[in-house]
N, C-alpha and C positions, 0 to 999 in steps of 0.2 A: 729663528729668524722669521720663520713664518708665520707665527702669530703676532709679530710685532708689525710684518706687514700688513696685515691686516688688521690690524690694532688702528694704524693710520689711515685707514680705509674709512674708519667710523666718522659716522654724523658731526658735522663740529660742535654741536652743542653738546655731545656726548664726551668727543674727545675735552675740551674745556672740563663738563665735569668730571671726569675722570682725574685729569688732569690736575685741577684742584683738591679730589680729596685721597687720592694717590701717592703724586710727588710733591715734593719740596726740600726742605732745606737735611731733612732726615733720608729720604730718597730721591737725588735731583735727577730731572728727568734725562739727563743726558747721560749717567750711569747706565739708564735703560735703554736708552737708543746705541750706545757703544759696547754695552754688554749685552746684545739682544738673542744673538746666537748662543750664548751658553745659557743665559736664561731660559730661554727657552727649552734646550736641551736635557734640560734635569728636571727628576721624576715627584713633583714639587707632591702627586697623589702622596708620596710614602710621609711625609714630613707633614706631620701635625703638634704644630709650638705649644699646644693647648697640656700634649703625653709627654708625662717629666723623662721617659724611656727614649726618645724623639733630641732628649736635650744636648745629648756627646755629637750625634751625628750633625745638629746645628753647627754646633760649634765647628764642625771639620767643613760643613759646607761655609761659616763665615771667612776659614782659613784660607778657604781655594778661592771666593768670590774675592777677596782683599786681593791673590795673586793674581785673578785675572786682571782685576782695574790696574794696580801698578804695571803689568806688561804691557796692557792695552797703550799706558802713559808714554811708556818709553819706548813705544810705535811710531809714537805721533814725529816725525822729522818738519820740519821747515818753517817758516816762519804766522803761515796761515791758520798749522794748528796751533800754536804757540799759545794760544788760549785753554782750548780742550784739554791740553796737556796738566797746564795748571790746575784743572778744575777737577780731571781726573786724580790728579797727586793731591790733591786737597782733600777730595774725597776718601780715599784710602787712609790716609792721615787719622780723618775724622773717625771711620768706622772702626780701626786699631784704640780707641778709646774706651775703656773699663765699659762706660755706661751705653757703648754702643754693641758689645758683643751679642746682646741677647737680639738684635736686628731680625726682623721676620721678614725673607726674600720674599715668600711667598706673596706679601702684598704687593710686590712690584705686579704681579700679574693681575690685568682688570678683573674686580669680583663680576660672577655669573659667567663671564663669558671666558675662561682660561682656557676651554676646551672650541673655543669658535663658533660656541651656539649660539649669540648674537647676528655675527655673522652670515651664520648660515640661515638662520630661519628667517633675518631679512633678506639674505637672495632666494630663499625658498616663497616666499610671501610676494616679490617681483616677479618671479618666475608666473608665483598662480593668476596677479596680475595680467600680465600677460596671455596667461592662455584665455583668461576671460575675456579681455579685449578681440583676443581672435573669434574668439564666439559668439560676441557681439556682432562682430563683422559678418561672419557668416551667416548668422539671423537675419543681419541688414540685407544680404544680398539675397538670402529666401525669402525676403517677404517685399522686396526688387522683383523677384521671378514672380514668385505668387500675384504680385498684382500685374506682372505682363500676361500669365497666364487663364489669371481672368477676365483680361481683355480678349485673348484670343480665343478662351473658350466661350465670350460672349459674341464674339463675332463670329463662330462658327454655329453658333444657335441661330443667328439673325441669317447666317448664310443656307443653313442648313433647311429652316423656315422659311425662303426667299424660293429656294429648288423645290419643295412641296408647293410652293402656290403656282412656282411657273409650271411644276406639273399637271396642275390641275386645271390650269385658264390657258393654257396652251399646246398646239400641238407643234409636238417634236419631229416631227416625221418632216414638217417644213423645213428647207436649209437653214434659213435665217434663223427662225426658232432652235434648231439643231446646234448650230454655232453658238447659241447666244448659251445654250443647255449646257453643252460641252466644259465651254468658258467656265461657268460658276460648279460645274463638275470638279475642273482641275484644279481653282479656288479653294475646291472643301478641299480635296485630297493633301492640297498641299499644307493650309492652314493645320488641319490632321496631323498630317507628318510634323506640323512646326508643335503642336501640344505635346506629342509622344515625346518630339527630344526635349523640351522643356521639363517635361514629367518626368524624364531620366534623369535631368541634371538637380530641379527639385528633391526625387526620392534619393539622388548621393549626398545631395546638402542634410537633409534627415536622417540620413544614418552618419554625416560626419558630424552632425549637431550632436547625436548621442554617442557617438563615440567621443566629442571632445568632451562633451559633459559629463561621463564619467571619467576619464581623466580628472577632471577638474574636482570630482567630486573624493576620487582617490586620494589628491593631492592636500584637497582641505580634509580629509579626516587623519591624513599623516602629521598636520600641523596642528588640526586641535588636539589631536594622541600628546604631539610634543610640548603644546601651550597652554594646556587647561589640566593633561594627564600626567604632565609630568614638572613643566618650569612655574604653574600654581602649584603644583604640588609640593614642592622645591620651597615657594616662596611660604608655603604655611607651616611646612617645618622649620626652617627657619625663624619664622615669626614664633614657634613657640621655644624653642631650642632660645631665642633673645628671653623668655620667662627663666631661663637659667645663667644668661649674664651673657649668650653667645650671640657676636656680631652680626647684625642687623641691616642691610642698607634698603630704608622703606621706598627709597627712590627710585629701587626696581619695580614697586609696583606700577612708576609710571610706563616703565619699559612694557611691560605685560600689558598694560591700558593700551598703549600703542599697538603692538600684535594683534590686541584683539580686536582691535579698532579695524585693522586693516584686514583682519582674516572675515571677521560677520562682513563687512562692505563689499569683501569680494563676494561672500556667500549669497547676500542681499542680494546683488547683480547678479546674480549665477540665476537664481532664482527668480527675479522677471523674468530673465532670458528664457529660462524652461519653460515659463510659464504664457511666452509672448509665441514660442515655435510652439506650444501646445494649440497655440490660437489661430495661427498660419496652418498648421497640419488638416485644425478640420476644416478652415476654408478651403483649402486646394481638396480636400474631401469632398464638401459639398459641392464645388465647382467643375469636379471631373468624376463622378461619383468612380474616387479612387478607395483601393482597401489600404486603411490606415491603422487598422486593429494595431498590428506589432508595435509601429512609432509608435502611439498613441498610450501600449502598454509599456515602453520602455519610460516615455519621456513623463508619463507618471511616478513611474518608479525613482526614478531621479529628481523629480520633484519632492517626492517623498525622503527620500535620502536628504536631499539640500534641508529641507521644514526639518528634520532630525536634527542636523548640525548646528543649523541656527538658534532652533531649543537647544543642545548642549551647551552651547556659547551665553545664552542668553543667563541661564540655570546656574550657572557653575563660574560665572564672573561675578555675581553676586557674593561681596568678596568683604571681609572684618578688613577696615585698613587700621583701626587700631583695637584690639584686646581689652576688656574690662579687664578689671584687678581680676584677679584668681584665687587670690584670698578676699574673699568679700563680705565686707562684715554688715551686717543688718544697719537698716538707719544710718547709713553711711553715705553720702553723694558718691556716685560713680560717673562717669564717662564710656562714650565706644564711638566709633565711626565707621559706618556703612561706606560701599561705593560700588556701583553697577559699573562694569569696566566696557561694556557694551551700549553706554542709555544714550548718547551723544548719537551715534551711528543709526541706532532704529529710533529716531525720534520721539524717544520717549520724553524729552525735555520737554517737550511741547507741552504734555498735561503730564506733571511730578505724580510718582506713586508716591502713596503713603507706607512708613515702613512701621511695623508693630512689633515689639520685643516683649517672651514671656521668657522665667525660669522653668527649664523641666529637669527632671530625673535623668540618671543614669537609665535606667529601665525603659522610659520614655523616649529617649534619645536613640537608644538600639531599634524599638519599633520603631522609631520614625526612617529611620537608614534602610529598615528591612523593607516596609510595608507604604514607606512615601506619604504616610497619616499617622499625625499627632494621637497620641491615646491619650485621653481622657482631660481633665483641665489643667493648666499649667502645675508648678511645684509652690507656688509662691506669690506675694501680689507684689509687683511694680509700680512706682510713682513716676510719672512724666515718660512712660514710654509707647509713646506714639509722634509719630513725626513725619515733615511730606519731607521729601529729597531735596535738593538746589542744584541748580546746574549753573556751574564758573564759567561765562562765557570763554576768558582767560585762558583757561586749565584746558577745559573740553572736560569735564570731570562731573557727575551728575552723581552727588555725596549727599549724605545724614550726616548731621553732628547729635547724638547727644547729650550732653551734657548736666544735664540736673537729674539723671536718675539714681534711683532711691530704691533698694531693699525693702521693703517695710515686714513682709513676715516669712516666712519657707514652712514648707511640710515637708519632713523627713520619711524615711521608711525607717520598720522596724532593724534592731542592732541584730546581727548574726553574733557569738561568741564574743571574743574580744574588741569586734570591731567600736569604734567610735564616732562621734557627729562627724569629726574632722574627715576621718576614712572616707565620708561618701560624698561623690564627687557630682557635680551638678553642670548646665549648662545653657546658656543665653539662647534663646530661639529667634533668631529674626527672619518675617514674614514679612511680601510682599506680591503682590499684583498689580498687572500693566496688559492694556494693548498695544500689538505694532500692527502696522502696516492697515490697521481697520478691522483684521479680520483675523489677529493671531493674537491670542491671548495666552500668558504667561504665569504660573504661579510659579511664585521664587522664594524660597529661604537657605538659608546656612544657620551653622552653628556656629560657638565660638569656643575655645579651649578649655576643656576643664575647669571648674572653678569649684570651692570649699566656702563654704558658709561659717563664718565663726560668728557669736553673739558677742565674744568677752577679750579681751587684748589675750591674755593667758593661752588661749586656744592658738594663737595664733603661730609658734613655732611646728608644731604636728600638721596642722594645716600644710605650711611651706614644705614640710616633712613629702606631703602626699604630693603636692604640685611640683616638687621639684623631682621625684622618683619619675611624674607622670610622662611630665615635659621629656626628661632626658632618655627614658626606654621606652615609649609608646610607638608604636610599629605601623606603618603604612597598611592603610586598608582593615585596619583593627577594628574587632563588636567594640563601641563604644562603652565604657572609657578602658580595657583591659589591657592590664600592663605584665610585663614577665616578672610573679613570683623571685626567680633567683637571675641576676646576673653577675658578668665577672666583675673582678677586680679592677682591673681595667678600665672597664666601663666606667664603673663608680666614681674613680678614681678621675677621670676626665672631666664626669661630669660638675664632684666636687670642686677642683680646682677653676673652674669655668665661675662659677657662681662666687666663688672666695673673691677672684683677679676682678672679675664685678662688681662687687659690693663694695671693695678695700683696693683697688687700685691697682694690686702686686699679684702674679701666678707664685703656686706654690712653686716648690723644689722639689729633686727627686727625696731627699732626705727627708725632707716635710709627709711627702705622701708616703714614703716606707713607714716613718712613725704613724699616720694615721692606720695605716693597712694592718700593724703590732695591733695598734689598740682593740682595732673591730676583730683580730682572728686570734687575740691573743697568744700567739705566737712568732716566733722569729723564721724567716723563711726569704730565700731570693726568688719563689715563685708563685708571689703574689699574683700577678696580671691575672692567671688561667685560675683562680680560688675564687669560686661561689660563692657571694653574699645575699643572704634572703633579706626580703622586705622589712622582716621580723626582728632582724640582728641587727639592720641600719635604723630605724625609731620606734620597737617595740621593746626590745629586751634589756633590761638597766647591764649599764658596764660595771665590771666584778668591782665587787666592795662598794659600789655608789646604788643611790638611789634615784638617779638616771642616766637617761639614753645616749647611744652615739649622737644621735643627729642635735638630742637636744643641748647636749655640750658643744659641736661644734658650731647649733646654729647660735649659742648665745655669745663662742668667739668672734666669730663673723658681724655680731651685731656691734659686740663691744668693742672691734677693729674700727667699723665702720663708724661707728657716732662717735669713738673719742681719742683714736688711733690713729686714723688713716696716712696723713701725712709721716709720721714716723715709719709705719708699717711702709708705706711706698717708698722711702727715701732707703730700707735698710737696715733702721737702729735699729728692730725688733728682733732678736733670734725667733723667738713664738714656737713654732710645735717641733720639742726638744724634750725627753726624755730627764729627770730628776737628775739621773745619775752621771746622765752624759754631758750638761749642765756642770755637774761638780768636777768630772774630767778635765773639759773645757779649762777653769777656771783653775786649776789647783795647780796650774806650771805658770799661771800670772802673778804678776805681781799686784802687792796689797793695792783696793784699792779697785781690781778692773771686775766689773760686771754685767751680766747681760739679762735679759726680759724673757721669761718664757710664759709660755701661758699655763693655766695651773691645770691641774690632773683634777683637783678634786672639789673646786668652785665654779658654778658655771657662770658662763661670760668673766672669769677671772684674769688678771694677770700677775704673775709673783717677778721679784727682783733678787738673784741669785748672786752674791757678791763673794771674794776672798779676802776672810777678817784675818788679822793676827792678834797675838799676846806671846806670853811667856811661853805657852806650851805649842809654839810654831802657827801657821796658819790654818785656817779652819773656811769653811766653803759655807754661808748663811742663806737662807731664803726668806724675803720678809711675807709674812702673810698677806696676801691676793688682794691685787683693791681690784675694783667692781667700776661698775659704769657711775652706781649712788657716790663714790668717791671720789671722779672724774667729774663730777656734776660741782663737786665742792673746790677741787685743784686739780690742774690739767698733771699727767704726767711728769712731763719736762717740767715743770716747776716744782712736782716734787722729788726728781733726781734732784735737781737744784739745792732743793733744800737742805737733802741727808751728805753729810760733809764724809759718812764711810764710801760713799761713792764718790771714785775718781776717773777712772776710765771707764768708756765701754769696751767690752770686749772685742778684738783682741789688745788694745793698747790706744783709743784714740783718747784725750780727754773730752771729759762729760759736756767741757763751757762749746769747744770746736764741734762735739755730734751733735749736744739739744741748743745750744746759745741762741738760736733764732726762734726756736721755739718757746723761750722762756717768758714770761708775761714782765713789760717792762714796768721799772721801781718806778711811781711818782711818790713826790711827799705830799707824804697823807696829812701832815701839820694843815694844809691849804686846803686837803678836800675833805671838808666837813658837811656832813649832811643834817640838815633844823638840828645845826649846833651841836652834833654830835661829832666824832673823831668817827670815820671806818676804820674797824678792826682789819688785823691782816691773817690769813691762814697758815701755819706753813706745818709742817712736815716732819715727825721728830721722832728720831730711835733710839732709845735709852740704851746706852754702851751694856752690853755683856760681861758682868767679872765673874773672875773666878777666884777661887777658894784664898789664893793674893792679891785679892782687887786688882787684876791683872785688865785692863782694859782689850778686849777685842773688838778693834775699829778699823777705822783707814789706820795706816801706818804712821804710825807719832801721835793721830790724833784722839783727843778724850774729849768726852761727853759727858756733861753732868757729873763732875767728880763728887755731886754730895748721894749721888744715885745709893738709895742704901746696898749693904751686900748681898742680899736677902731679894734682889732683885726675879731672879729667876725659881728658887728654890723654893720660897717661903711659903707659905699659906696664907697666912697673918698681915693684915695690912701695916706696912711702916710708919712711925713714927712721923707726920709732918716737916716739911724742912721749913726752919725758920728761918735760917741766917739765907740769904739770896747770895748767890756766888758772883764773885766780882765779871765772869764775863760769859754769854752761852753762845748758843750754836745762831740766835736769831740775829738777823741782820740790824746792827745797830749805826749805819752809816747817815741815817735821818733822828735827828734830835727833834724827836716828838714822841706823844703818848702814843703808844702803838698797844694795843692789845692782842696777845697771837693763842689762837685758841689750836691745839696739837692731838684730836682726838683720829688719830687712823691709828686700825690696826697694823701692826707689826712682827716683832718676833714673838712679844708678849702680848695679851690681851689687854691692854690698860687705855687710861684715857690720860692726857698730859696737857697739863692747863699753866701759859705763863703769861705771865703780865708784866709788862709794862709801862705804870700807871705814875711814874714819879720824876718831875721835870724841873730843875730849878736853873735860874740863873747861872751860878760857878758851876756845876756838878750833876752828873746824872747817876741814877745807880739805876740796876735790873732787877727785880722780885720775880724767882721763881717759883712757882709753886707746884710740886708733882702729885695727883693724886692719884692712888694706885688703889684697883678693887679689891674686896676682899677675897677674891679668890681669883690666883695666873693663873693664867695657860701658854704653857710653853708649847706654841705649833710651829714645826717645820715642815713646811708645804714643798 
């Protein structure tokens, strides 16, 4: 309940956007405000939706959060809540829904700030405020005294000067003389005694000027510690942990721009301030020839401390608000965006620095961390990178964009062993320099994240290989770019599933990543997590019997979910990473007819269709050979489950038309669209029935396929005899009377190409010509 009070504490523009990309009709915000105390009370650290291990305890926490909402409902008495009520029973309702079980609580709580660091470091940031103003004020009143005081020590000169001449032009010994002596006697003494207390109430104001100042200076290096050493540090792990598909909100960078916005301003004023009591200290010096050595050595020291902080602030805001590609291929336009989170505050908008980007080395990069100097010339030459800053009056934001830059060549270092182009890892330098204040000059760069140089598309999965090991195990404070050789399963396994849910829309399963954990340790085992996976085993070592990689199989699932998949893959229909055999489990207690998608073992970026045929000799479990992305380019999936009439259900029991029906490409008649006088051909999809040694059809149940299919289908060598006669009906949709040409070359159970036409339309009557042409040499594959 306590961080929801304080949740409502927050900025209204913050709360609004919170607000906005928080709740809604998936999490309404009054769920949150009536369930704030238990929210709040659960240990949301342990619970990571990402760790398929994580996914039983989800689910017992959706079990408990549905009974809190319905209790909380039938709390509510009397006519007032009589809304609430409804909206809590609505919601409980709602989240009791198949598609709402997987609900992640954890976003009910605002990102960055779960823990109240928001919060806190704006009352921490008030607070320093604060003490600054007070030392403002105390400065105002010492240099209040200081100029009282040097009126008084001017008029004890003048007085002091006035006793010397009437000593000298007159004699004392007279009354009158005497009295008048006496008078401008008790004058000094007194005016005297009035400098000494002034001098005492001065030299307390100077030791509490440095005592508050460092206070102050305590206070801003606990908030740069927390805002530059730790919630930047936060934000660029995250920004590259999104290079693996993990959430991202770049909006915090405005958050951070704010902090530092208001941390250097205090520091700014901290630093007049030092620097105005260092100015005061030697006038009341020169004015009482007082010993000011100590202030004079503290209140530099503090000076010095402040010029430290402001460089750190200055240095280290100098911040990538957006990443270049990381696979970067030569000749290729890129993008990045610069932004000084500081440049608004020390008026560097006034005159824009200019910002320069080179490529360096791995090697390059570690001297530059160690030794603060570039070694030697860039790695590579850059087009269009040079550019002045902009500052949004708007925003307050003083940003680079650039946008047309261009690769054009790289110099590599020599190969160690096995290593390859891809292996070595590169990165963006951006340079810049600025004055503030007149008199403080700045040089500023950062890096950007690892990046891989490829020349040729081909390179490009090993690449993704490096950058995605880089992004998800590269460890805080690390010699650039080194990564751990071995980590767990676990890890892996996170990391995988992060970048899949990415690219394809959907997290794996636990079942999912047990089968991938089989593949890479080739063994069976329930303790996976705590198993060491090298570098080497995840995209160097080909998987037994293949002649490639873990990574480079799974990275070409990943591609072929994503460009031709996806919406099936997110909705569900796809079983995908499933075991052959357990596949044939699955299916062999169904009835004829029900099948499901896994993806293949032994094609990469494949997907095969594993169905349960029957005939005479009971049913039998099929796999059609793999189609690829080049045969999704030609017909989408769902049109061609559509087509093959041995598919009837998906697994476990839905039919095919109610799972894919939306996604099927709708029929027009092609009679009407003719292009320069041609008919469009149509494609479709076609499995020559399976007989056996009785021309025993194995299909869907009842149904045949090309009954002139010779028998010699599977076994033969020899290619068959031509069919002349066209059989009166086939599998192709004949509900448009028109010439249709349907060209049937995908692989399947057999190797063959299947050509039917079409081509004969008269008035009374239509008939079909098919014509099967089979090569001279099957291959029966079962994938």
């Amino acid at each position: 309940m306590a961080l929801w009070h304080k949740t409502q504490q927050l900025p209204q523009k913050i709360l609004q956007q919170m607000q906005n990309t928080i709740y809604g009709d998936h999490f309404p915000i009054e769920v949150r405000h009536f369930l704030a105390y238990w929210i709040d009370e659960q240990s949301w650290k342990t619970v990571d939706p990402d760790y398929p291990q994580c996914e039983h305890h989800i689910k017992e926490l959706m079990s408990y959060f549905i009974r809190e909402i319905e209790n909380k409902a039938n709390s509510f008495d009397g006519q007032d809540l009589f809304l609430n009520k409804l909206k809590l029973t609505e919601v409980a309702n709602q989240f009791k829904m198949p598609n709402m079980q997987e609900l992640d609580l954890k976003n009910s709580v605002p990102p960055y700030h779960s823990d109240s660091t928001y919060i806190e470091i704006n009352q921490d940031i008030d607070t320093l405020k604060c003490e600054v103003q007070r030392n403002g004020e105390l400065i105002r009143k010492l240099e209040a005294e200081q100029e009282a005081l040097s009126l008084k020590c001017y008029e004890f000169s003048k007085l002091a000067e006035q006793i010397n001449r009437f000593q000298g032009n007159c004699d004392i010994q007279n009354s009158n003389h005497s009295h008048l002596f006496n008078k401008l006697i008790s004058q000094k003494n007194n005016l005297e005694f009035q400098i000494q207390e002034t001098l005492k109430i001065v030299r307390e104001m100077q030791y509490r000027i440095i005592e508050k100042s460092s206070v102050i200076i305590n206070t801003v290096s606990a908030l740069v510690d927390r805002i530059v050493d730790k919630e930047l540090i936060v934000f660029k792990r995250n920004q590259q942990l999104a290079g693996n598909g993990g959430e991202f909100d770049t909006s915090h960078l405005d958050v951070l721009q704010n902090w530092c916005g208001k941390l250097s301003e205090a520091i700014w004023i901290c630093l007049t301030q030092i620097k105005e009591a260092r100015r005061l200290v030697t006038l009341i010096a020169k004015c009482c020839s007082q010993d000011t050595a100590h202030v004079m050595n503290s209140l530099y020291e503090a000076q010095k401390q402040m010029t430290e902080l402001l460089s750190t602030m200055a240095t280290n805001t100098f911040v990538i608000e957006k990443q270049p590609p990381q696979v970067m291929k030569t000749n290729t336009r890129f993008s990045a965006k610069i932004r000084l989170l500081v440049g608004s505050i020390l008026n560097i908008n006034v005159n824009p620095p200019q910002v320069k980007v080179s490529i360096i080395s791995e090697s390059q990069a570690n001297h530059l961390l160690t030794e603060k100097v570039l070694k030697g010339d860039s790695s590579g030459e850059i087009l269009n990178n040079v550019g002045t800053m902009e500052f949004d009056q708007t925003t307050k934001q003083l940003s680079i964009t650039f946008r047309n830059m261009q690769l054009k060549k790289i110099k590599r270092a020599e190969k160690k062993g096995s290593e390859s182009v891809v292996d070595e890892k590169f990165s963006l330098y951006f340079q810049s320099k600025f004055t503030a204040a007149g008199d403080m000059d700045f040089q500023v760069w950062t890096l950007s994240l690892p990046v891989t140089v490829i020349v040729h598309g081909n390179q490009e999965p090993h690449a993704w290989a490096t950058i995605t090991w880089d992004n998800a195990f590269a460890e805080q404070g690390r010699k650039p770019f080194v990564v751990p050789e071995k980590v767990s399963w676990g890890k892996v396994a996170i990391a995988l599933n992060l970048k899949f849910a990415h690219l394809t829309g959907r997290p794996l399963k636990a079942d999912h990543m047990k089968y991938l954990a089989e593949k890479l340790f080739k063994i069976q085992s329930e303790e996976y997590d705590t198993m060491q996976l090298s570098w080497s085993q995840f995209s160097k070592e080909s998987l037994p019997e293949r002649s490639f990689t873990f990574w480079d199989w799974f990275y070409g699932i990943m591609k072929l979910t994503r460009e031709h998949l996806k919406p099936l893959w997110t909705e569900g229909l796809i079983h995908g990473f499933v075991r052959k055999k357990e596949a044939e489990e699955l299916l062999s207690s169904c009835q004829i007819g029900t099948f499901l998608m896994r993806f293949s073992d032994s094609e990469l970026g494949g997907i095969t269709i594993a169905w349960i045929g029957g005939g005479n000799d009971g049913k039998e479990v099929l796999m059609l050979q793999p189609f690829t992305a080049k045969d999704f380019s030609i017909r989408s999936l769902a049109d061609r489950i559509s087509d093959l009439i041995q598919l009837q259900y998906l697994y476990p029991g839905t039919p095919k038309t109610k799972a894919f029906g939306r996604y099927y490409t709708p029929l027009v008649d092609t009679q009407t669209a003719t292009y320069n006088g041609y008919v469009k051909p149509v494609l479709v999809t076609h499995v020559p029935s399976l007989i056996d040694n009785n021309r025993c059809t194995i299909g869907a149940g009842g149904l045949h396929s090309y009954p002139t299919t010779p028998n010699s289908t599977i076994f033969s060598s020899s290619p068959p005899p031509m069919i002349t006669d066209p059989p009166q009906s086939s599998l192709i949709n004949e509900s448009s009377l028109i010439n249709e040409s349907s060209l049937i070359n995908e692989p399947s159970l057999i190797n063959e190409s299947s050509v039917s036409y079409q081509n004969q339309y008269e008035a009374n009557n239509r008939m079909d010509y098919d014509i099967v042409n089979f090569s001279s040499e099957l291959d029966f594959q079962l994938n």
